[in-house]
C-alpha positions as CSV (number, residue, x, y, z in Angstrom):
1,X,0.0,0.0,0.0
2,X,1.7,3.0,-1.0
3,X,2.1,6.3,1.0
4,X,-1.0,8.4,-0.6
5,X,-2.9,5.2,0.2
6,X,-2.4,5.6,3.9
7,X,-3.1,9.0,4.1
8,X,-6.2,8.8,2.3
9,X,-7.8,6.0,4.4
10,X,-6.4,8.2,7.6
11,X,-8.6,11.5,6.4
12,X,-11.4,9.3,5.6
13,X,-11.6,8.0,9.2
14,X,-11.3,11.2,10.4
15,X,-14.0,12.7,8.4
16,X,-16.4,10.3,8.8
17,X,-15.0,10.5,13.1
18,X,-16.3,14.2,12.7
19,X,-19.6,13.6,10.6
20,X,-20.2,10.9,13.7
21,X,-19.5,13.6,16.2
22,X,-22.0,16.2,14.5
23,X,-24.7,13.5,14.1
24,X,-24.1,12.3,17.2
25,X,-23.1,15.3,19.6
26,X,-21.3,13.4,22.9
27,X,-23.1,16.1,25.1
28,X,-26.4,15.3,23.9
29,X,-26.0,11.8,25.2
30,X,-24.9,12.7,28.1
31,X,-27.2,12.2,31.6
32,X,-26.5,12.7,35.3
33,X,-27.0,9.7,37.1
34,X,-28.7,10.0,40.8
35,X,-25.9,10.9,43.3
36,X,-28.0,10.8,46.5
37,X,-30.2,7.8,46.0
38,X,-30.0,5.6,48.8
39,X,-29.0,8.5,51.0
40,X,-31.4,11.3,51.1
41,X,-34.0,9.0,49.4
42,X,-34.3,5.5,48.6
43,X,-32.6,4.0,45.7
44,X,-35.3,1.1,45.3
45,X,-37.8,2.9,42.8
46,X,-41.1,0.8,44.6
47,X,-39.6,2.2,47.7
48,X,-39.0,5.9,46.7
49,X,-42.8,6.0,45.5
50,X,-43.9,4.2,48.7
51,X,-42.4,6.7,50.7
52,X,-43.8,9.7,48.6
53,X,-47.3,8.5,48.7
54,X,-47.1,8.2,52.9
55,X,-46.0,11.9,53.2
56,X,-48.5,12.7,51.1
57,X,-51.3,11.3,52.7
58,X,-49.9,12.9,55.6
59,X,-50.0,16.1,54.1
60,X,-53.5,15.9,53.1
61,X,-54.4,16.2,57.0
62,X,-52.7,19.6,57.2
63,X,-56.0,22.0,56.3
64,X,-54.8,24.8,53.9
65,X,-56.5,28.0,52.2
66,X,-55.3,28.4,48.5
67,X,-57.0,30.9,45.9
68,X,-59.5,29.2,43.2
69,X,-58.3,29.6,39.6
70,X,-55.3,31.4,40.5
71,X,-52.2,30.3,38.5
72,X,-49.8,28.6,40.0
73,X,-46.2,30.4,39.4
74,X,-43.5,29.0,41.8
75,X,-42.9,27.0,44.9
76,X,-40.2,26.9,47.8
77,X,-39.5,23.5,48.8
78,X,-36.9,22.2,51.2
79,X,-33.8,19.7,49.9
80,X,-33.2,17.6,53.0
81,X,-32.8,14.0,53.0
82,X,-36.7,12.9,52.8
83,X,-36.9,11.4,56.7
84,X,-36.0,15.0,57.6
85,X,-38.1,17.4,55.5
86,X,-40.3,14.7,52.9
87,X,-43.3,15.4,55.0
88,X,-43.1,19.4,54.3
89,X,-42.0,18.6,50.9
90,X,-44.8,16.4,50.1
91,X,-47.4,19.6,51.1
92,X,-46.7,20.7,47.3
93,X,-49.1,18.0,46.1
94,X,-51.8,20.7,47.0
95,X,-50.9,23.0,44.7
96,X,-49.4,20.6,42.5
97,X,-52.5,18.2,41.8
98,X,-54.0,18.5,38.5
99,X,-51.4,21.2,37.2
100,X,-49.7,20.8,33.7
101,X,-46.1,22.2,33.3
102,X,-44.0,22.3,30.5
103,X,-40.8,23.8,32.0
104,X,-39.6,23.6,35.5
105,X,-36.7,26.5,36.1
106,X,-35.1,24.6,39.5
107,X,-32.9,27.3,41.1
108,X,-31.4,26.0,44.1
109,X,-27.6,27.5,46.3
110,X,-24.2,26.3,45.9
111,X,-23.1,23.8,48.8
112,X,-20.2,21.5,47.6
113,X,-18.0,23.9,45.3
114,X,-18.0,27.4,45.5
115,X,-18.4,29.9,42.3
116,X,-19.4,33.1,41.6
117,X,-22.8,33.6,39.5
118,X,-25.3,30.8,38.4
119,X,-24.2,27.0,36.7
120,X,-26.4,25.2,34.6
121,X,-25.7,21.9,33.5
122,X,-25.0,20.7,29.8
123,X,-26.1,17.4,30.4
124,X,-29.1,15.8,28.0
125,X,-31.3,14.8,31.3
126,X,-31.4,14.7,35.2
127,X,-31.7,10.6,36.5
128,X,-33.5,9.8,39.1
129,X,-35.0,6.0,40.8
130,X,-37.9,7.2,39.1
131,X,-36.2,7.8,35.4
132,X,-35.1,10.7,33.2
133,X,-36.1,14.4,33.2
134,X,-34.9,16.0,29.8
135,X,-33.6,19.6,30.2
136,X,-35.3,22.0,28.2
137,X,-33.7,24.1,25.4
138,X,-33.6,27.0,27.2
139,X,-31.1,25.3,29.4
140,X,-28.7,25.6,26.3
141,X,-30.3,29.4,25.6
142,X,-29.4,30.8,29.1
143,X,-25.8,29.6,28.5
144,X,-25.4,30.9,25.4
145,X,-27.6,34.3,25.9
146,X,-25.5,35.0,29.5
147,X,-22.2,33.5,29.0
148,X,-20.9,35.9,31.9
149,X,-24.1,35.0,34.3
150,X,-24.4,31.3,33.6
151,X,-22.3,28.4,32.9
152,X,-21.1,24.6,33.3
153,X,-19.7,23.5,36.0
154,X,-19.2,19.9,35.9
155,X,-18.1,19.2,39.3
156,X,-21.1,21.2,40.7
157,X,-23.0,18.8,38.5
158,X,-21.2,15.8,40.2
159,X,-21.6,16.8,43.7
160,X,-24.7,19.5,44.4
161,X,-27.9,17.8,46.1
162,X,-30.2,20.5,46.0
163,X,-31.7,20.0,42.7
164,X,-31.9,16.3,42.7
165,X,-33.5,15.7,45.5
166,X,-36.5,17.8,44.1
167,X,-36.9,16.0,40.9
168,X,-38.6,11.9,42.5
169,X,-41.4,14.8,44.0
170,X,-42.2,16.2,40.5
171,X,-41.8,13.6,38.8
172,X,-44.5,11.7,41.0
173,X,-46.9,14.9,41.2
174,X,-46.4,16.1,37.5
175,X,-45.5,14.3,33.8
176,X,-44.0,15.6,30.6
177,X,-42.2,18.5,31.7
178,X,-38.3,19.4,30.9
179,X,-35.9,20.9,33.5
180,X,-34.0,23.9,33.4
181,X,-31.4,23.4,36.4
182,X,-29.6,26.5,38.0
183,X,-27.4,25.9,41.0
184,X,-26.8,29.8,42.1
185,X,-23.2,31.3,43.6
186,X,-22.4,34.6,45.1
187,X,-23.7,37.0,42.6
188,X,-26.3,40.0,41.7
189,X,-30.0,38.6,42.2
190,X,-31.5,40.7,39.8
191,X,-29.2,40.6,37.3
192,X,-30.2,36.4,37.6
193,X,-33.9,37.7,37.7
194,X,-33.7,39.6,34.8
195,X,-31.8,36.8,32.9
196,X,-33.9,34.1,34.2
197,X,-37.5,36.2,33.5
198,X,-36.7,36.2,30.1
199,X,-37.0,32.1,29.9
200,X,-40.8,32.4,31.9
201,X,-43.8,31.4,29.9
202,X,-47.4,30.8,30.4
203,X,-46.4,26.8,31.5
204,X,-43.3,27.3,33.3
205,X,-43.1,26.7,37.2
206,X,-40.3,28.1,39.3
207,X,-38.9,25.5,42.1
208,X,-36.9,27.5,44.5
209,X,-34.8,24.5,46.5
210,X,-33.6,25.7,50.3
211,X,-34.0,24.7,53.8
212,X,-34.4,27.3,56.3
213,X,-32.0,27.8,59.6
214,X,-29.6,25.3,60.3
215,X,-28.9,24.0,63.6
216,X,-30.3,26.5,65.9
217,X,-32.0,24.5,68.9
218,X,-35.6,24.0,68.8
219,X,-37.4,27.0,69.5
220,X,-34.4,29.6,68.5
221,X,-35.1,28.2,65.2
222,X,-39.0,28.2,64.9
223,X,-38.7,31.6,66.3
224,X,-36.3,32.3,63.1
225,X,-37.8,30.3,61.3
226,X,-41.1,32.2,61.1
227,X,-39.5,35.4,60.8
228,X,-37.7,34.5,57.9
229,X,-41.1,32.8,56.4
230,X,-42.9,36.3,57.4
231,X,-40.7,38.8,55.1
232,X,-40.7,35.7,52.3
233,X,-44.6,36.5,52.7
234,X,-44.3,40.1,52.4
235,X,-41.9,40.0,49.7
236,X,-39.4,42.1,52.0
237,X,-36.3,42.0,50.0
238,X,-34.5,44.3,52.2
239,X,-35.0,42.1,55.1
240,X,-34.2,39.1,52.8
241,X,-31.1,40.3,51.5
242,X,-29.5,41.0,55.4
243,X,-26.6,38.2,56.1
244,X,-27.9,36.7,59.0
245,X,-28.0,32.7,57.2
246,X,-32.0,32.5,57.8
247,X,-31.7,30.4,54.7
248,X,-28.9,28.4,52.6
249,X,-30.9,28.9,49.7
250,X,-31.2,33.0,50.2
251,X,-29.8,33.9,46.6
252,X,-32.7,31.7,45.2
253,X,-34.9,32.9,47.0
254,X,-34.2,36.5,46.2
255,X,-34.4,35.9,42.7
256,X,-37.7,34.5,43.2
257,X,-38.6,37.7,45.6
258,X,-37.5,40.1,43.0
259,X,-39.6,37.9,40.3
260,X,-42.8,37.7,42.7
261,X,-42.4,41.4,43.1
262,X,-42.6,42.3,39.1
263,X,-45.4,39.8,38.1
264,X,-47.5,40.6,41.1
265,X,-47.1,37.5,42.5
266,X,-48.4,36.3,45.7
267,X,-46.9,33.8,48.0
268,X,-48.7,31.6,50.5
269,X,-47.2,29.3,53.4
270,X,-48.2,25.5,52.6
271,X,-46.5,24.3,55.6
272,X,-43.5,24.7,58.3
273,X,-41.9,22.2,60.2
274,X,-38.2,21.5,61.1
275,X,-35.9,18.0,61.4
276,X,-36.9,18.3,65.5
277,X,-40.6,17.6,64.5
278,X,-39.9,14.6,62.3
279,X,-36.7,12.7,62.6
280,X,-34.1,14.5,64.5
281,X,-32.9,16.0,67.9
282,X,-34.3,19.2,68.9
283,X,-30.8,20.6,70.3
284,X,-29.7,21.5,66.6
285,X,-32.8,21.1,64.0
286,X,-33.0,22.5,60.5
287,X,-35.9,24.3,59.1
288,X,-37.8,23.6,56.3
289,X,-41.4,25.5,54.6
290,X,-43.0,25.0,51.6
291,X,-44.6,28.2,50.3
292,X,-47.1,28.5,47.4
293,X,-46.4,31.5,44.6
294,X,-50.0,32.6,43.0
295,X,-50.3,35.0,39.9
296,X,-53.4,36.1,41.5
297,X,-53.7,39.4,39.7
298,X,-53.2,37.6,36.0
299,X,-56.2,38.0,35.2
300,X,-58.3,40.7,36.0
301,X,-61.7,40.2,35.7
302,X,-64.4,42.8,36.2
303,X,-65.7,43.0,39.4
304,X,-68.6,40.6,40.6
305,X,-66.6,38.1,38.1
306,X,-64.5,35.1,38.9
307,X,-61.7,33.5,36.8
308,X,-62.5,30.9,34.8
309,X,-61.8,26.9,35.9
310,X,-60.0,24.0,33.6
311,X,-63.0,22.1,33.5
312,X,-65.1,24.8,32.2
313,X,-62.3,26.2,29.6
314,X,-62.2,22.4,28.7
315,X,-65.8,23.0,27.3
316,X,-65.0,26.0,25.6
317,X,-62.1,23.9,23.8
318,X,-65.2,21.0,22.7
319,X,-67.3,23.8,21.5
320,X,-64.5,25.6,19.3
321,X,-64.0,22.1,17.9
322,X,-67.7,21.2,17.5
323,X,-68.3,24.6,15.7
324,X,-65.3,23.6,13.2
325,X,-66.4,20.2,12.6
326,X,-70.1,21.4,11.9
327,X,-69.2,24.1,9.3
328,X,-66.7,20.8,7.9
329,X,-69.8,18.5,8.4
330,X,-67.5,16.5,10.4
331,X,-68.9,14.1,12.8
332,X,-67.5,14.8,16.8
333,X,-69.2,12.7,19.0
334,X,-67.7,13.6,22.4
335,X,-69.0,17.1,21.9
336,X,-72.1,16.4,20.4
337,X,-74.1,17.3,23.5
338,X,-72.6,21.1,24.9
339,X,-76.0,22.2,25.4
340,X,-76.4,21.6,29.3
341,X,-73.1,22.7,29.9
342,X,-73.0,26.2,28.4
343,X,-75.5,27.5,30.9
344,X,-73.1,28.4,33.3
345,X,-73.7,32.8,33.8
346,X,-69.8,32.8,33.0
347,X,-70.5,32.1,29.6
348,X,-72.3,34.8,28.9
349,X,-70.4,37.0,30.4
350,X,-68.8,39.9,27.8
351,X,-64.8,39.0,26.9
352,X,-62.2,39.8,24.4
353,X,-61.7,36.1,22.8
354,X,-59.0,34.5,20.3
355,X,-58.8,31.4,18.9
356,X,-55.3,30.0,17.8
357,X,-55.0,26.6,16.0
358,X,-52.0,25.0,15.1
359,X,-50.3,22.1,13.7
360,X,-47.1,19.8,14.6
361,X,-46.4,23.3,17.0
362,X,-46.9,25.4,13.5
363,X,-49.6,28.2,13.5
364,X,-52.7,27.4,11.3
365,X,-55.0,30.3,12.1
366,X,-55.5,32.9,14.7
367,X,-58.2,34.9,14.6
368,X,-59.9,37.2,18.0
369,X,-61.9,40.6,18.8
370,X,-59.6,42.5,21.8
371,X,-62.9,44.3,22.5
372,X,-65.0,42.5,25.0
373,X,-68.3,43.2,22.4
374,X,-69.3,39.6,22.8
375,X,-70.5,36.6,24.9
376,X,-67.5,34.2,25.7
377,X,-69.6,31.9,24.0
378,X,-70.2,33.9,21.1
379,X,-66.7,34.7,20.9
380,X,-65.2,31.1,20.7
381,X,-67.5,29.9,17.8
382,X,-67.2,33.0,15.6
383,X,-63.6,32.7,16.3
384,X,-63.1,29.3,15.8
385,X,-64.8,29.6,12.4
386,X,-62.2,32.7,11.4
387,X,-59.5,31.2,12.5
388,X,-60.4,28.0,10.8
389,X,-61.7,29.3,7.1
390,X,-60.8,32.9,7.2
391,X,-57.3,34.0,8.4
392,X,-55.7,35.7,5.3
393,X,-52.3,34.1,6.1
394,X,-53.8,30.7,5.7
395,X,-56.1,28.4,3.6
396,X,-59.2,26.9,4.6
397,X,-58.9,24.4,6.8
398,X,-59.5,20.9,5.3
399,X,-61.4,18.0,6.7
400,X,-58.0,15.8,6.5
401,X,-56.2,18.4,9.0
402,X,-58.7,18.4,11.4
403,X,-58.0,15.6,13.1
404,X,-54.0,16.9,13.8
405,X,-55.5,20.7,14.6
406,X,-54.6,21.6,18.1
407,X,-57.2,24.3,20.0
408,X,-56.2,27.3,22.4
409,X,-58.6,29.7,23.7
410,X,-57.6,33.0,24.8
411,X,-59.8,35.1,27.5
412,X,-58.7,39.1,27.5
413,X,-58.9,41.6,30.2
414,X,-59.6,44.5,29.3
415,X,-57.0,46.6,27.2
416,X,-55.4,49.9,29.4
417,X,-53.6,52.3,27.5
418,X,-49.8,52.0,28.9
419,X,-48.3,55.3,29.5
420,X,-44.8,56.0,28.6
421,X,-42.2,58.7,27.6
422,X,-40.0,57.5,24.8
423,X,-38.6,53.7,23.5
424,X,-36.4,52.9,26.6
425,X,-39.5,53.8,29.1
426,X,-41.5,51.4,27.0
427,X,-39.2,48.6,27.0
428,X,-38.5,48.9,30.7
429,X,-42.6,49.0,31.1
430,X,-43.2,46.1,29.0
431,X,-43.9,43.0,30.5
432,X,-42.7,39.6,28.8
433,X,-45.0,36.3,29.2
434,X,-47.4,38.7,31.4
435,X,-48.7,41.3,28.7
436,X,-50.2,41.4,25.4
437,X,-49.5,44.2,23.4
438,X,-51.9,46.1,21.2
439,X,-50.2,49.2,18.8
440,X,-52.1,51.7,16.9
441,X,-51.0,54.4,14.7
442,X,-53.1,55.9,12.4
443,X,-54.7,53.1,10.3
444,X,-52.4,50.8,11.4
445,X,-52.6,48.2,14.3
446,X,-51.9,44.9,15.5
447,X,-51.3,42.6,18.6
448,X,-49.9,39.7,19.6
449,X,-51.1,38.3,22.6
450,X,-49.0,36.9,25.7
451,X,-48.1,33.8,24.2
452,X,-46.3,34.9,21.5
453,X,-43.2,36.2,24.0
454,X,-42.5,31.9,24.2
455,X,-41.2,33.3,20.3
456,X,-39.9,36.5,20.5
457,X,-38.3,36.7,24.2
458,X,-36.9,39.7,23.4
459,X,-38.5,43.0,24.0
460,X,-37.0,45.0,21.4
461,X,-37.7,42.1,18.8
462,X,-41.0,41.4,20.4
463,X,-42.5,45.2,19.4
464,X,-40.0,45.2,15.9
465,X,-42.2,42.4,15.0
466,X,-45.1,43.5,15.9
467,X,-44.4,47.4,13.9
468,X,-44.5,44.8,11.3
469,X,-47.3,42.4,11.7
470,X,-49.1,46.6,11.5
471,X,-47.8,47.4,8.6
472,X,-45.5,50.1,10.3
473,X,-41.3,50.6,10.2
474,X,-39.6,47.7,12.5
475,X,-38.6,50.9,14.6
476,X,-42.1,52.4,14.9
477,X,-41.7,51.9,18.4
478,X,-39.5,54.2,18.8
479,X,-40.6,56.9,17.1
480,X,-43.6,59.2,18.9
481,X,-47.2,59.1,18.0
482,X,-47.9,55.4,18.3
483,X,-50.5,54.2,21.3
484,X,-49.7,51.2,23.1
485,X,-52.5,49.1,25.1
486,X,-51.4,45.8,27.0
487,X,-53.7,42.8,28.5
488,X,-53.5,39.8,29.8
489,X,-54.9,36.5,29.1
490,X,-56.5,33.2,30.9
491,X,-55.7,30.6,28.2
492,X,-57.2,27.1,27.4
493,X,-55.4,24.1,25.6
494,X,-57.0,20.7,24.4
495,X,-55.3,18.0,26.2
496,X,-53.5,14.7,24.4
């Protein structure tokens, strides 16, 4: 074999060696396996669930106040071994029950390394007793958006228990949701805040990971305890930002304070207890609470009005479906009788409406009034029909599509006009996975309602493209003369 011969077969290896790596991408292979299985829970997965499912029932005796409708928006949850702080943990099946979650944003402190600023793991997916938790993309988008704010650090991935131990409790209250894993340093809050809002949609859920004082004898620390618990509940940053070690996981919960704070966010104590109430001595105990974050004010109804429950947006979903299938002359028989259930007085009541279909994630049709000049009722079906037949971006929806059309319904508030003095103002006022945006100028307007930030995180791209969608310059927003209105939106999606 001559000389050339060798060299050729040498760069053929090593091209196909890299077409294998970029097919194949090592990283994307790449899960953590459970650390602390078998020490702060059990390794056996029948065990694990066994043990979940006592604390739970426990937890159901504890008698607890939480707001109907409300949206769930974060949780604080303690990260001890599960003898110690499972029983407090296990409180979050309350709020958890019946909840849907796409994204989980776990923020939990530093204990085993030391670093300055935030780490989020590169890994494909967490492992637990109970299986694997994918990370989300945004994971990858946080990294690559805030190189100086967050990166890998594998031996935090290695060693750092505050995350993992969280995962066996959502993975047994909640299903098919991705992870985005933040172990937090020394570092500004709200520079993390700001980073980490930008990454909150309409179906994420904030876990904030800490225990509470840490071996103070018994009644020092419920004494402590409640004090730290009390300017948690007034969102008291000042007295949460003092360096008196109330919590390890402070820095989280900051971030979460400063977050709570923006979105109007209300937090409400699930539980409290500490390791001298369940497994250990009461000369040195730790403290653990699980508190409840609620987006009370997300959608503000007029008063003498209440917000709207799953079951009966899940009848507004069947009747945008029946209405489609009827103009299709399509045969649906799980909605065929609506009737009965549509005489609920919240039906009639007057609402802003949109109706968004889409395909395989891809936007088939979207068609609303912002003005609340109709019934709710009213609204759906002669949205569901515009969206279907009579967007201009789309064709008519065929019988053959029906079938793989996904529904989401879309109650307004009412539009306010936001006040502001020039382009910066307006971007500081603007409000990502919270507001929808309505523009006028002249002629020319256009909105893009709440959901659309999931797309367009950023604020300057979220109003360039919506200058667009108008009709006006990318950089109308910047220029005087253009009104701005924002809502909000309670938002229905079919199930699968």
């Amino acid at each position: 074999m001559t000389l050339f011969s060798h060299k050729f077969i040498k760069l053929f290896i090593f091209l196909v060696g890299i077409l294998f790596l970029c097919i194949n991408p090592v990283s994307a292979q790449n899960s953590r396996k459970p650390v602390y299985d078998g020490i702060f829970y059990p390794k056996d997965p029948k065990e694990l669930t066994a043990r979940i499912i006592d604390y739970t029932k426990l937890a159901e005796q504890t008698q607890v106040s939480l707001p109907q409708g409300a949206a769930l928006k974060a949780l604080i949850l303690p990260h001890a071994g599960y003898i110690y702080s499972g029983f407090t943990a296990a409180h979050s099946s309350k709020v958890l029950k019946n909840r849907k979650f796409k994204k989980i944003i776990i923020m939990g402190p530093d204990h085993r390394v030391g670093f300055t600023n935030c780490a989020v793991s590169d890994v494909s997916a967490y492992e637990t007793p109970h299986g694997k938790v994918f990370l989300h993309p945004d994971s990858l988008y946080l990294r690559q958006k805030n190189k100086e704010l967050f990166r890998t650090v594998k031996k935090s991935d290695d060693l750092e228990h505050c995350l993992e131990v969280q995962i066996p409790f959502l993975q047994h209250y909640l299903s098919d949701f991705e992870i985005i894993p933040i172990v937090m340093g020394p570092g500004d809050p709200r520079k993390y805040c700001d980073a980490i809002d930008n990454v909150i949609d309409t179906q994420t859920l904030i876990v904030v990971s800490s225990d509470l004082s840490h071996y103070l004898p018994y009644a020092q620390a419920v004494k402590t305890d409640h004090e730290t618990i009390r300017h948690i509940l007034e969102l008291n940053i000042k007295k949460l930002s003092e360096k008196n070690h109330r919590a390890c996981g402070i820095i989280p919960i900051q971030v979460l304070t400063y977050l709570a704070v923006r979105h109007k966010w209300k937090p409400m104590l699930l539980h409290y207890s500490n390791s001298g109430d369940t497994a250990g001595p009461r000369n040195s105990v730790v403290g653990y609470a699980a508190i409840a974050y609620y987006e009370t004010a997300s959608i503000n109804f007029r008063k003498g009005s209440i917000q709207m429950d799953k079951g009966k947006g899940d009848i507004l979903l069947k009747l945008a479906r029946k209405t489609i299938a009827d103009k299709l002359d399509v045969k649906t028989p799980d909605t065929d009788d609506l009737g009965g259930t549509l005489s609920d007085d919240i039906f009639n009541a007057r609402r802003g409406t949109f109706v968004t279909l889409t395909i395989n994630d891809q936007l088939r049709g979207c068609i609303g009034n912002l003005a609340a000049d109709k019934s709710i009722i009213d609204g759906v079906k002669d949205n569901a029909i515009n969206a279907a037949f009579h967007d201009p971006r789309f064709p008519a929806l065929s019988k053959n599509e029906l079938k793989n059309v996904d529904i989401e319904i879309s109650l307004l508030t009412e539009p306010k006009v936001l006040e502001y003095q020039d382009g910066d103002d307006l971007l500081n006022k603007l409000r990502p996975n919270v507001d929808g945006v309505i523009i006028r100028k002249g002629v020319y307007s256009a909105t893009f309602l709440p959901q659309v930030w999931e797309q367009l995180r950023d604020k300057k791209s979220f109003l360039e493209h919506l200058c667009q969608k108008a009709g006006l310059p990318s950089d109308a927003w910047r220029r005087p003369g253009l009104e701005v209105m924002v809502y909000q939106v309670q938002y229905f999606e079919e199930d699968h």
